[in-house]
DRENPA-3360 file (N, C-alpha, C; in nm, 2 decimals, always signed):
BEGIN
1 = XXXXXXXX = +1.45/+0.95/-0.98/+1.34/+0.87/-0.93/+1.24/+0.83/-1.04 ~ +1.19/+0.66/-1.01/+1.08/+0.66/-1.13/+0.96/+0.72/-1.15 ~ +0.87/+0.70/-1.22/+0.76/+0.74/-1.19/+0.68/+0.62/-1.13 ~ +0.54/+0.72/-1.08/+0.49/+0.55/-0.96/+0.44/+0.50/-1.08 ~ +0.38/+0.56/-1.19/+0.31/+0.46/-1.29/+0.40/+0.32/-1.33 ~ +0.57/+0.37/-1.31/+0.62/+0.27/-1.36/+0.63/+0.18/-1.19 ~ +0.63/+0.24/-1.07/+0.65/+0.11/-1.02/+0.54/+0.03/-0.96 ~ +0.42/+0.12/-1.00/+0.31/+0.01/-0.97/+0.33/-0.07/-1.08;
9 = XXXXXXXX = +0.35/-0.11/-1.22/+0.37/-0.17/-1.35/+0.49/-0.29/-1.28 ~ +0.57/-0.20/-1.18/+0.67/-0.34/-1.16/+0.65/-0.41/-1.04 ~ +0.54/-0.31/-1.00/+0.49/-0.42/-0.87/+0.41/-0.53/-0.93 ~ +0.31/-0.50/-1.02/+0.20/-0.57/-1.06/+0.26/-0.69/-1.16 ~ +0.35/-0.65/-1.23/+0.44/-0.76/-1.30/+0.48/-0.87/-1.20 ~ +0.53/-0.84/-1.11/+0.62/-0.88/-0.97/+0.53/-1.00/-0.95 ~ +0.40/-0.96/-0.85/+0.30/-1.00/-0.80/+0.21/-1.09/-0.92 ~ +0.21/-1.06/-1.04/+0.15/-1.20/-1.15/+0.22/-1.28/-1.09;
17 = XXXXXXXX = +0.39/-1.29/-1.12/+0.48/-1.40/-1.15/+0.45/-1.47/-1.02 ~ +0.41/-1.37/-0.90/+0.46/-1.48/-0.79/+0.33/-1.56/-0.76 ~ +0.22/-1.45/-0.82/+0.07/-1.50/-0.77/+0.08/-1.72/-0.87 ~ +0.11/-1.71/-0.94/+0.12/-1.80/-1.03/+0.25/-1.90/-1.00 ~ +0.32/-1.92/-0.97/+0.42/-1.96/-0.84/+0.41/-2.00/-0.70 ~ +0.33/-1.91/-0.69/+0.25/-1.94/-0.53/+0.15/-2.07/-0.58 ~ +0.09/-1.99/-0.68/-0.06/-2.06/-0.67/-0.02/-2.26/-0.70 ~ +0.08/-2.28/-0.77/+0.15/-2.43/-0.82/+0.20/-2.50/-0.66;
25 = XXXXXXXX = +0.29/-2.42/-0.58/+0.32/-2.43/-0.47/+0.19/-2.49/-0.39 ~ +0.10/-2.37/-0.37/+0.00/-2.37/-0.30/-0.11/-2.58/-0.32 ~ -0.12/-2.58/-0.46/-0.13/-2.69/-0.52/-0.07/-2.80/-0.44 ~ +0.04/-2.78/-0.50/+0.12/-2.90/-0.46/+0.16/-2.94/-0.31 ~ +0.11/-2.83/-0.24/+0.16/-2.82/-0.07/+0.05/-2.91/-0.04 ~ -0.12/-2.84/-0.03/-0.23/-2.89/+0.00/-0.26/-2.97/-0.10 ~ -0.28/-3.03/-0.22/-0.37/-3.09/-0.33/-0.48/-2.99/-0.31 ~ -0.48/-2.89/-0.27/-0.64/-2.82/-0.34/-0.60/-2.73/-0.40;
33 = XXXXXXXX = -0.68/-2.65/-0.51/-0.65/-2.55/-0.60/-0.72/-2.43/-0.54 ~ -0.81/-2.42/-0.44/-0.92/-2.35/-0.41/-0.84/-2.29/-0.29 ~ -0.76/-2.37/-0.14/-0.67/-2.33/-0.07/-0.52/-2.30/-0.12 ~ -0.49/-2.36/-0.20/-0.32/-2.32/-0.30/-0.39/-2.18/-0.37 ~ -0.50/-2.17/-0.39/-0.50/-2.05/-0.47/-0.55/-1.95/-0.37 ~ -0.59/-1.96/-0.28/-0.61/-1.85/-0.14/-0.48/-1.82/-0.07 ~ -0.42/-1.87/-0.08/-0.33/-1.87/-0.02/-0.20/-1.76/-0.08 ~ -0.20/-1.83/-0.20/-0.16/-1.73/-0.30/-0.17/-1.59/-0.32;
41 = XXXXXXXX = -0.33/-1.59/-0.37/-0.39/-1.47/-0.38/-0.37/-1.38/-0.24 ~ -0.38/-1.40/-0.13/-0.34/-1.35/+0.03/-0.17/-1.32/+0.02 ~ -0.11/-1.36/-0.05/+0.00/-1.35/-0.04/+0.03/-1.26/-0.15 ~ -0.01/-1.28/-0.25/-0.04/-1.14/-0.40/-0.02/-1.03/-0.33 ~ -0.18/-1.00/-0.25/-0.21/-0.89/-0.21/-0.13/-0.79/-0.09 ~ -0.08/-0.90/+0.00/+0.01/-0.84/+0.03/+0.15/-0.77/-0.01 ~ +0.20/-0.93/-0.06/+0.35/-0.83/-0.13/+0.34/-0.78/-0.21 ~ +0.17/-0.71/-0.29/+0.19/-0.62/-0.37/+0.20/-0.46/-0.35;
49 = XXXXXXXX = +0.15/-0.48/-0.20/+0.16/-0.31/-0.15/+0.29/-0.32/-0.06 ~ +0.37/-0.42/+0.00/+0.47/-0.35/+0.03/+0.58/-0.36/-0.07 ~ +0.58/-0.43/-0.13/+0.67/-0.40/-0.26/+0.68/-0.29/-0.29 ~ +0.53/-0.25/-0.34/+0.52/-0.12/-0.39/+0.57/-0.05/-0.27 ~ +0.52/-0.02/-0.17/+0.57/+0.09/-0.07/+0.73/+0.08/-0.06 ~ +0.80/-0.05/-0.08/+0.95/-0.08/-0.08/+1.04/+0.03/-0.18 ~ +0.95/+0.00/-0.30/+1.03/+0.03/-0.44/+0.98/+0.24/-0.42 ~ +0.91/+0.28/-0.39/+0.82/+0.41/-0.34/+0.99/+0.48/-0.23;
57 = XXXXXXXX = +1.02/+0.36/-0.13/+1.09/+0.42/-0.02/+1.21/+0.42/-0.09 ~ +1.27/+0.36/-0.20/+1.38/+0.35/-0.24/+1.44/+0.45/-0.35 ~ +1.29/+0.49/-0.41/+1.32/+0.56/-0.52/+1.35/+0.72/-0.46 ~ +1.32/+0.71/-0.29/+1.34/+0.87/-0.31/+1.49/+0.85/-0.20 ~ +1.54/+0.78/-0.22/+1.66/+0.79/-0.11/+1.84/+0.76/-0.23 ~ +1.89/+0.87/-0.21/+1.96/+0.91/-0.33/+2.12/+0.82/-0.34 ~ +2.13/+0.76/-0.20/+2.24/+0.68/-0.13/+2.25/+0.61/-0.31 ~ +2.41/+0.56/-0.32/+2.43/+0.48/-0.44/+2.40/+0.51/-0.59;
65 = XXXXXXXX = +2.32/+0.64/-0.58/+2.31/+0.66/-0.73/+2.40/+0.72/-0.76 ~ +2.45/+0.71/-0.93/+2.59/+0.85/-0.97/+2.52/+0.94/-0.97 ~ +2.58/+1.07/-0.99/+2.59/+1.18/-1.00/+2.52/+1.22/-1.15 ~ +2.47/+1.09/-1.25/+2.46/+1.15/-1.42/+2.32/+1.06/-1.37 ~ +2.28/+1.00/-1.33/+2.14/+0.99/-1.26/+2.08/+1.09/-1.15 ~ +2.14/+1.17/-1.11/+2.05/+1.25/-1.03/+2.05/+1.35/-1.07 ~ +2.13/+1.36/-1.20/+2.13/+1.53/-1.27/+2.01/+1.45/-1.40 ~ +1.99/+1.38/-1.42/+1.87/+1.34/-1.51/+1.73/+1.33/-1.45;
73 = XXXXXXXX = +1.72/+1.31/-1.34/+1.64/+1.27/-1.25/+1.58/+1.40/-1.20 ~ +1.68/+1.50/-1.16/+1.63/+1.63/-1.11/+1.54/+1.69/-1.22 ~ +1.62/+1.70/-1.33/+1.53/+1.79/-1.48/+1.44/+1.71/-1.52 ~ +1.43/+1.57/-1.52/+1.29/+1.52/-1.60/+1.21/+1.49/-1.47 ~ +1.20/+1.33/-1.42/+1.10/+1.31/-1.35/+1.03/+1.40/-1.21 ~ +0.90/+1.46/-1.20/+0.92/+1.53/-1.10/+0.82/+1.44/-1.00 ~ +0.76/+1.27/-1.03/+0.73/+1.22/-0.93/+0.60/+1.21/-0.97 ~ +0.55/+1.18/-1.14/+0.43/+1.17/-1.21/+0.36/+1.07/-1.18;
% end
């Protein structure tokens, strides 16, 4: 399992890329920057906690990992 420091890091990576993606979209849908960027940002905020909660629910469900990942996983990470 990772640690959450790393998957808030890959939620928050996640959520720039899209915030900035959105926000051009957003632009280009309405011509405003002020609604394209609310729009965005509302949409940041959300897929940044269920992501996180996503990547949280995944990391503790052992389905599809080998056997040389959960014998690493047991001795080092204890879920820091």
């Amino acid at each position: 399992m990772e640690t959450r420091s790393r998957s808030i890091a890959k939620a928050a990576s996640w959520q720039a890329l899209g915030l900035v993606t959105m926000s051009v979209l957003g632009f280009l849908f309405t011509g405003s920057l002020t609604a394209g960027g609310g729009l965005a940002l509302a949409s940041c905020l959300l897929g940044f906690f269920t992501y996180l909660a996503h990547e949280r629910l995944w990391a503790g469900i052992r389905w599809g990992w080998s056997s040389t990942v959960r014998a690493t996983t047991a001795q080092g990470d204890h879920g820091n």
